[in-house]
C-alpha positions as CSV (number, residue, x, y, z in Angstrom):
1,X,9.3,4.2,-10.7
2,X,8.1,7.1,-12.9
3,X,5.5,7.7,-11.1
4,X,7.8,9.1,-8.5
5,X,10.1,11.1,-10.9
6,X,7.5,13.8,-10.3
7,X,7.0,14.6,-6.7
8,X,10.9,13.7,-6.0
9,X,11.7,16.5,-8.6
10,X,9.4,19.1,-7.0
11,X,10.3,18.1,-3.8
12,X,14.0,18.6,-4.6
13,X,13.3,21.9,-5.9
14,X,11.1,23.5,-3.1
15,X,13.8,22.2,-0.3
16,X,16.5,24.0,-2.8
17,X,14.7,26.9,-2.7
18,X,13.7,27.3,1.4
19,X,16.9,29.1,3.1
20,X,18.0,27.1,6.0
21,X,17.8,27.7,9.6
22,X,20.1,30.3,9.3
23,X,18.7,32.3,6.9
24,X,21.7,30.6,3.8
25,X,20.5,28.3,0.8
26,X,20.6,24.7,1.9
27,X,23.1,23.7,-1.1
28,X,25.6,26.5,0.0
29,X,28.0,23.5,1.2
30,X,28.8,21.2,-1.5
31,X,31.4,18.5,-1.1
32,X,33.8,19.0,-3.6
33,X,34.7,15.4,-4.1
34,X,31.0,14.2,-4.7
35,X,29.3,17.5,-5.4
36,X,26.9,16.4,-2.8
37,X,25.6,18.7,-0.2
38,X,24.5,17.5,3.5
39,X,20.7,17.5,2.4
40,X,21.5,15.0,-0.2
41,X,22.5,12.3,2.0
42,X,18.8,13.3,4.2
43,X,16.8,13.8,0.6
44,X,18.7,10.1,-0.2
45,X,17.0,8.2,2.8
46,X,13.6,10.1,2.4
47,X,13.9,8.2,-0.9
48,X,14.6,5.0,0.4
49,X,12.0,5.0,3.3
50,X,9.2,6.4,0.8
51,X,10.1,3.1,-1.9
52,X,10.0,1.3,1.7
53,X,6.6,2.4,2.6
54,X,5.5,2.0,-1.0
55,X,6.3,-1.3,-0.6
56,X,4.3,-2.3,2.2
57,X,1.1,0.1,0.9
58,X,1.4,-1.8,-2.1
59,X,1.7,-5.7,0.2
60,X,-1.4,-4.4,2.1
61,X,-3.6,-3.7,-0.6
62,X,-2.7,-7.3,-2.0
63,X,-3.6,-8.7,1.5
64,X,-6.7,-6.5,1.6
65,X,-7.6,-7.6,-2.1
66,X,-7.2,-11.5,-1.4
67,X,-9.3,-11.3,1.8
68,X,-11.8,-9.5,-0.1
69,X,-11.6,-12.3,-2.9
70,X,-11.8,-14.8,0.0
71,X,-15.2,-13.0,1.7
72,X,-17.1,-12.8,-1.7
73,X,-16.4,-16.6,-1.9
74,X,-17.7,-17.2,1.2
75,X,-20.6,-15.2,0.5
76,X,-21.4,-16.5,-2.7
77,X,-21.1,-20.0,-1.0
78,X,-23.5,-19.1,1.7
79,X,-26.4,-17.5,-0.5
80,X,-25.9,-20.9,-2.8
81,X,-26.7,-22.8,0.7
82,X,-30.1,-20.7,1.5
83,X,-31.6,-21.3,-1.6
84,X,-34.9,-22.8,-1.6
85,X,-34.4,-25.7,-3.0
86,X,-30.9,-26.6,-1.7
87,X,-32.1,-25.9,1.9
88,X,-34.9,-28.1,1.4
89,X,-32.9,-30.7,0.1
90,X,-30.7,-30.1,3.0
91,X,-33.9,-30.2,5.3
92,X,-34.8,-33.3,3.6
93,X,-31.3,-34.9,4.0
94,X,-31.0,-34.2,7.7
95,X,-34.7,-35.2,8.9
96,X,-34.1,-39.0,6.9
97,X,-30.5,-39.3,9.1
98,X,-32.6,-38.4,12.1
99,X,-35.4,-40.6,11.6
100,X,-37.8,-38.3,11.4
């Protein structure tokens, strides 16, 4: 979470500072019963779809990571299989089932 202290806090102050459409500070309106202004509520659900898509960066990378895992397992399994003298065991093995 504090990794995103930062950029939230810089973000908040850069859209502070940018004058709105009509050439007025974006915080100019302020609800006085919250103290919140109408970018909050926007600035709010940028939050929440930013921890969203963190969330699924972060479920991807496990997925990535486990196929990854699961390749160099296969891998490791296959160059165990083509050694010499495992494939010539093998070799061996299949021509005495054959009859060969």
């Amino acid at each position: 979470m504090g990794e995103r202290e930062g950029p939230i806090a810089r973000f908040r102050q850069v859209r502070r500072s940018v004058p709105g459409p009509d050439g007025s500070a974006r915080r100019s309106s302020v609800d006085p019963q919250d103290g919140r202004g109408p970018w909050d509520d926007r600035m709010d659900a940028l939050e929440a779809r930013v921890a969203h898509l963190e969330r699924l960066v972060e479920g991807l990378q496990d997925s990535v990571h486990r196929e990854s895992e699961r390749h160099a397992k296969l891998i490791a399994e296959l160059q165990g299989q083509i050694q010499p003298g495992a494939m010539g065991a093998a070799l061996a093995e299949d021509a005495r089932s054959r009859g060969l």
